[in-house]
N, C-alpha and C positions, 0 to 999 in steps of 0.2 A: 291651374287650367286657364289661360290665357286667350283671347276670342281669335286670334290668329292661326296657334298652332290647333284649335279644336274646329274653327270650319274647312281649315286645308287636309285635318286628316278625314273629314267627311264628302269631300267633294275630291277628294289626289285622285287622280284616272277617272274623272266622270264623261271629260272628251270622246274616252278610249270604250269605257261601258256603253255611252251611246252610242257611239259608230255601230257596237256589235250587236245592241240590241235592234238597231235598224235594219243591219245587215241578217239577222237571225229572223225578223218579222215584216221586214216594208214599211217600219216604223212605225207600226202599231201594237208594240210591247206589248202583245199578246192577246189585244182586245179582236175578236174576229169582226167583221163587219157586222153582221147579224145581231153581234152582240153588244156593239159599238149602236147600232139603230136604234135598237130596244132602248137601250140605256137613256139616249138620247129623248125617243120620244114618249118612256113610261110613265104615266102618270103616278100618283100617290096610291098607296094601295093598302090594303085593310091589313090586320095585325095576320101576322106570320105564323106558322105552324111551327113548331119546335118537332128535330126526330123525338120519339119518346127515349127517355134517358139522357137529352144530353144537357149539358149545363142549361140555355135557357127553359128546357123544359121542367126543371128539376127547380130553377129557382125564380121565373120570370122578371117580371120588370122588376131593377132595382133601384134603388133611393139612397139617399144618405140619411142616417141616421146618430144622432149623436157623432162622435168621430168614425163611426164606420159605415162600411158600404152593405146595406143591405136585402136581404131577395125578398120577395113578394108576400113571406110570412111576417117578416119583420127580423131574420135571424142574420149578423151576422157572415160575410163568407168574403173570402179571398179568392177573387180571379189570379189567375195564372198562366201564362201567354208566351206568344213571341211579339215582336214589331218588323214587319216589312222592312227593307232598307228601301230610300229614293223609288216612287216606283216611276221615274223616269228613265232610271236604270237599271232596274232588276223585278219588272212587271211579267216577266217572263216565269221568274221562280214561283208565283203566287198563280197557279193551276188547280183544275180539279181535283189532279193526282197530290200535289203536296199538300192541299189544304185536306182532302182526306187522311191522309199520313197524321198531319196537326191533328185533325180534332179525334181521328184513332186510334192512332199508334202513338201519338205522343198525349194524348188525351190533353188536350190543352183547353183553358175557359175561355179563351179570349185571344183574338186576333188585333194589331195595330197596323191601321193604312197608314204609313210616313206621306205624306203629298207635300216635297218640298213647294218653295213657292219663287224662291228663287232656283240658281243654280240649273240651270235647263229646266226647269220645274212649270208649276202652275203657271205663273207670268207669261209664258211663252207658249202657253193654248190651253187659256179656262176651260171651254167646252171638254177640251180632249180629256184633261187629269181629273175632269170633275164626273164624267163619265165611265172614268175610269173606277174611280171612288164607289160610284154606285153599284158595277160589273162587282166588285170585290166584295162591300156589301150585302150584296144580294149571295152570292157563293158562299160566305162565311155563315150567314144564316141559314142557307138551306142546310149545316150541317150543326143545328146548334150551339152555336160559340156567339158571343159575345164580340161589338166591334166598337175601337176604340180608332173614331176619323182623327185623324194628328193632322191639325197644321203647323207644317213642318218649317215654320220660320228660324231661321239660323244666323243669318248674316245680309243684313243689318241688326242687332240685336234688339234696337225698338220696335216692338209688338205694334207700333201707332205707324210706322211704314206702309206695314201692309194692310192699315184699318178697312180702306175702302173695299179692297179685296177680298177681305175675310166676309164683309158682312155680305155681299155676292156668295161667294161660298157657302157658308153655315144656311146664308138663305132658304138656298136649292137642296141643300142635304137635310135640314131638319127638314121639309117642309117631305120630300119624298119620303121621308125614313121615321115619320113620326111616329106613325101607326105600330111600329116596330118596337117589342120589348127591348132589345140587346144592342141598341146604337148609344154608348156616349161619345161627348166632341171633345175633344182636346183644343183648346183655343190658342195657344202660345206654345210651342215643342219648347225654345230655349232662351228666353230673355236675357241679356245681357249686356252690361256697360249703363241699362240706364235704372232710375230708382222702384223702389215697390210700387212709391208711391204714384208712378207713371203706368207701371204694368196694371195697379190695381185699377186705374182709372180706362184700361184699354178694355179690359175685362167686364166692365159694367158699361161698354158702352157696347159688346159685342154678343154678352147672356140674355139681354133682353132680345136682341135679331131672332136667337135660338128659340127663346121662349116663345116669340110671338106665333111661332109655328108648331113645336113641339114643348109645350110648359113643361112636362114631367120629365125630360132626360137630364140625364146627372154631367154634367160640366165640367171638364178638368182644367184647373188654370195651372198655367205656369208660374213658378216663385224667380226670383233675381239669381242672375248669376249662371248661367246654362241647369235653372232647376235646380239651385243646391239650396234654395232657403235661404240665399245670401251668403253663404259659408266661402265660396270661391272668391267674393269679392270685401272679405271681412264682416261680413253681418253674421246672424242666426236667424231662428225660427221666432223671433221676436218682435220681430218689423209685422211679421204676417198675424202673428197673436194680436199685437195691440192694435192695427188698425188689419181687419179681414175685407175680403173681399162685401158687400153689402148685395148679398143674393143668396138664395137659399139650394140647397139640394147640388151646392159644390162640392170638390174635393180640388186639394192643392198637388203640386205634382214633384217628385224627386227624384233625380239623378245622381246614377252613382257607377263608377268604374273603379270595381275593386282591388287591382294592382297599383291604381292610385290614390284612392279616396279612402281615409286609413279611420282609425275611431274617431277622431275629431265628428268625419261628416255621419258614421255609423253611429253615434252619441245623439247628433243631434237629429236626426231621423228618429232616434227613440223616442227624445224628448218631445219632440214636434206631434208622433202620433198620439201623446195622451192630452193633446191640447189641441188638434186640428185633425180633420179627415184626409190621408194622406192614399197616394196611390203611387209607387217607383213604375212611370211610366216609361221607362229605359235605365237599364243597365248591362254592364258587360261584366265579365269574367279578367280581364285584360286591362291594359292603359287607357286615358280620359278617352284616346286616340281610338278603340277599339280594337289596340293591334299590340303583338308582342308577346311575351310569355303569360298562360293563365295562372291567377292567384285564389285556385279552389277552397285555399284554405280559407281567406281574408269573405270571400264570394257567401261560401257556407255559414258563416258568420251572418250576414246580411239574412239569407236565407231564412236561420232561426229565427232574428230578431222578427221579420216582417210575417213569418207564419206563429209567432206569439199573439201578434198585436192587430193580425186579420189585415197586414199591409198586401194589397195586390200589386202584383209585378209582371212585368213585359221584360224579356228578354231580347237586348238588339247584337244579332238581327238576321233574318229569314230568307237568305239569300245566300251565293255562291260567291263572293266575292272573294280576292285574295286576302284580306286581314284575316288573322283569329279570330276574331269576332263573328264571324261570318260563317253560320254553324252548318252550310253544304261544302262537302270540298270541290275546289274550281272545275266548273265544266260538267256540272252535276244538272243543271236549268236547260245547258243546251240540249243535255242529251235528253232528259226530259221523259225517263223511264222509269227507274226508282226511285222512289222516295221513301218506303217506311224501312225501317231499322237503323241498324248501325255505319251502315258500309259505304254511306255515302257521306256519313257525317266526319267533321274533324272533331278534334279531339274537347270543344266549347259544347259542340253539338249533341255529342257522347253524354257528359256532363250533364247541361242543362234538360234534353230530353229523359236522361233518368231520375231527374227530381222533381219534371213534372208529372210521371208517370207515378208517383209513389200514391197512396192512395188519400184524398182530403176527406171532408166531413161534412158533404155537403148533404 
């Protein structure tokens, strides 16, 4: 998986998605004014009603514990989600209507906001994508799920690029979102090209900004390598054993595309979870690329291992786009009618919605 061909298959047509998402909203990807104000001038707000029944009502705030992620008893549980794609470009799919589908019909624990930062992304209007973040936020928990804010740094793959931005960022969203059970940050989507020992160092420069607003939310860092532990670029789960991140109530993060990440990376995911708190905060069905024939079998695989070991998983990704990957089939957002069952999903969608649908143990 090479940093070339993995940020051009995440960004191919992003030109063409934004033209349409401007042309489809006035380029305001779905945020309405009203809703675009609020966001803007809402201050910090007391802890959140969960519906009765749903994931955070059932398990509330959660912690790490030992290597695993746990609810407010102390037991144990595996979130189980989708991830937003870009929502510079597909802020449109992330609605009332789909997010009811998500947390109904597909009963899903946990929602991921991707907020690239390059790529037409955050860079090119903080205010806007960071308002955006909070619009989606706030939606995801009025319907009990869990939200997992990604920043979605890609290319450049030094996490230290974007330092200054991030701590902007993380600022404003812990500081609104503290009070809230069901918010963790993802601090790095996919480091790449430089060392642990560089990412580690971005990371404790970046948990404290969070902490100093919100101490209790659970942190996900990113490992080397677009999140493989090092494995893409010759390492393992070794670099992050002997020297971990130095801050408490983390979890590290792993990527995997199962048409191309074969037992090698599925081995050491295993091994990693009985030495580290782990969380696959993206994967695909498909190639590193998200696109191409699905490999259910190699997929299912993963599945078992990370529901043995209490690993939580995101599913990318939430959106109508042309890849495989991309579990509405095209022109599903604009029309912006259906969303629960089958009939609008392709054939990822089918899939990953009937496994998250089977019943957990929560």
């Amino acid at each position: 998986m090479s940093a070339s061909p993995r940020a051009r298959a995440k960004s191919l047509f992003a030109t063409a998605a934004t033209l349409v998402s401007t042309a489809l909203f006035g380029g305001l990807l779905a945020l309405s004014p009203t809703t675009a104000a609020s966001a803007a001038s809402a201050p910090g707000t007391g802890p959140a009603v969960a519906p009765p029944g749903s994931p955070v009502d059932a398990n509330g705030r959660l912690s790490v514990c030992g290597t695993k992620l746990c609810n407010s008893h102390g037991k144990a549980v595996q979130l189980r989600g989708m991830s937003t794609h870009g929502t510079q470009w597909y802020a449109h799919c992330v609605t009332d209507g789909s997010l009811d589908a998500l947390a109904g019909d597909w009963r899903a624990d946990v929602l991921r906001v991707s907020t690239y930062v390059q790529e037409g992304g955050y860079e090119t209007n903080p205010r806007y994508f960071t308002d955006l973040v909070h619009r989606i936020v706030e939606q995801a928990t009025a319907r009990g799920m869990y939200v997992i804010v990604d920043w979605h740094m890609l290319s450049p793959g030094d996490p230290h690029h974007n330092l200054d931005r991030a701590r902007t960022f993380f600022t404003e969203i812990a500081e609104r979102h503290r009070d809230k059970p069901n918010v963790l940050y993802e601090i790095a989507n996919e480091p790449s090209g430089v060392s642990w020992t560089r990412i580690r160092d971005y990371a404790e420069r970046i948990i404290p900004v969070i902490r100093a607003q919100d101490p209790d939310g659970v942190v996900l860092v990113g490992t080397r390598a677009w999140s493989s532990l090092g494995v893409s670029e010759g390492a393992d789960e070794w670099e992050v054993v002997n020297a971990p991140v130095r801050a408490s109530n983390i979890m590290y993060t792993f990527h995997f595309y199962a048409a191309s990440h074969r037992d090698w990376y599925l081995e050491t995911l295993s091994r990693a979870a009985d030495r580290l708190p782990m969380f696959v905060t993206e994967f695909g069905t498909q190639d590193y690329a998200g696109e191409g024939p699905n490999d259910f079998a190699m997929a299912q695989r993963y599945l078992d291992l990370m529901a043995e070991k209490k690993i939580g998983w995101v599913n990318w990704n939430f959106s109508d786009d042309h890849r495989s990957g991309a579990v509405f089939r095209e022109g599903t957002c604009a029309a912006n009618s259906v969303w629960a069952g089958t009939s609008v999903l392709k054939e990822a969608g089918v899939w990953i919605r009937a496994r998250m649908r089977t019943p957990d143990d929560f």
